[in-house]
N, C-alpha and C positions, 0 to 999 in steps of 0.2 A: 732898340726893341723891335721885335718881330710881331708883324700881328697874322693872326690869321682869321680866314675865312668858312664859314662850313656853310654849307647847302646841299639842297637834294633831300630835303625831308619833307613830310608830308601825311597826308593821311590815306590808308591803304587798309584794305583788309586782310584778317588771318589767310594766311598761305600765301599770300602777293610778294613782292619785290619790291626794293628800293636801291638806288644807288646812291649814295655819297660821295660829297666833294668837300676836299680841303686845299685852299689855299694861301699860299703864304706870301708875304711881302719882299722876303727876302729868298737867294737858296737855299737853304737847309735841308731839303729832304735826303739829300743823297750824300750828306754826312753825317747824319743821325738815324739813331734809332727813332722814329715815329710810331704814333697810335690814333687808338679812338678810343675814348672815354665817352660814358654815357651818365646821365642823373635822373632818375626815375622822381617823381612826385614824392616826398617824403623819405628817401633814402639817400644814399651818400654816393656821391662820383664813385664809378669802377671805372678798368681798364676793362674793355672786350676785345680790343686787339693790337698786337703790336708788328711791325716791320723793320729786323733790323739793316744795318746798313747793306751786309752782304745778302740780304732777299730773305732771313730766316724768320721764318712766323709765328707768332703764336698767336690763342686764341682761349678766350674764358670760357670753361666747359658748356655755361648756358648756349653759345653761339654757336661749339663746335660744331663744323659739317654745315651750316649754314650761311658764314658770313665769310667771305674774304678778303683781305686787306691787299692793296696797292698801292703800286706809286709808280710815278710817271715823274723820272729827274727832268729832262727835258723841260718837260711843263711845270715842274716845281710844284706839282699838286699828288695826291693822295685819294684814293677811294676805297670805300667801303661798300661792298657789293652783298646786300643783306636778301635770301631767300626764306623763303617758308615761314615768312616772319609770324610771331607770336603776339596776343596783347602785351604778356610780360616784356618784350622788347621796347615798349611806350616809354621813351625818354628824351631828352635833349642830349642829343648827342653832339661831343666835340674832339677838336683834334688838338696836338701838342706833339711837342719832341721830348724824348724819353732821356734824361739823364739823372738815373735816383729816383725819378718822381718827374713830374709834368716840370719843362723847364721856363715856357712862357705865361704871360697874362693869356688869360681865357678868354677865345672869340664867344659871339653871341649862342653861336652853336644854332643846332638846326631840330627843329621837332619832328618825331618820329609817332606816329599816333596810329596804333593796329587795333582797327576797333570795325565788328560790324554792322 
């Protein structure tokens, strides 16, 4: 089993910056498709971003232009570089590797709280 780690969340106001970190136990980044998923208070896990193996990105319309995804093989870690953040962005965000759907147990994840 793989566990991972997420930090770099915090509380920030409208328009600020955050950056995220994911890391993992094992390598995997740079075999997998990886992401970030987030869970808002009362609504259900999304996907806002993913990185596939060969670098290609995507990103959930809410985030586009705002959030960028990476990854660092070397370091076996992963970030998420969030600008212009919104309240609506308030969630616990976490990372996973993408096959079909989220492939590990879920780390504790990291709180993201945009409030002024």
């Amino acid at each position: 089993q793989v566990q991972l780690v997420e930090s770099g969340g915090g509380l920030v106001q409208p328009g600020g910056s955050l950056r995220l970190s994911c890391a993992a136990s094992r390598s995997i980044f740079r075999i997998n498709t990886v992401g970030w998923y987030r869970q808002a208070p009362g609504k259900q896990r999304e996907l806002v971003a993913s990185i596939s193996i060969v670098g290609n990105k995507n990103y959930a319309d809410s985030v586009k232009g705002r959030f960028t995804i990476s990854r660092d093989n070397a370091e076996n870690t992963m970030y998420l570089q969030m600008n212009s953040l919104k309240p609506e962005d308030t969630a616990v965000y976490y990372c996973n590797v993408i096959r079909g759907g989220p492939l590990y147990a879920w780390g504790q994840g990291t709180l993201v709280t945009v409030s002024s």
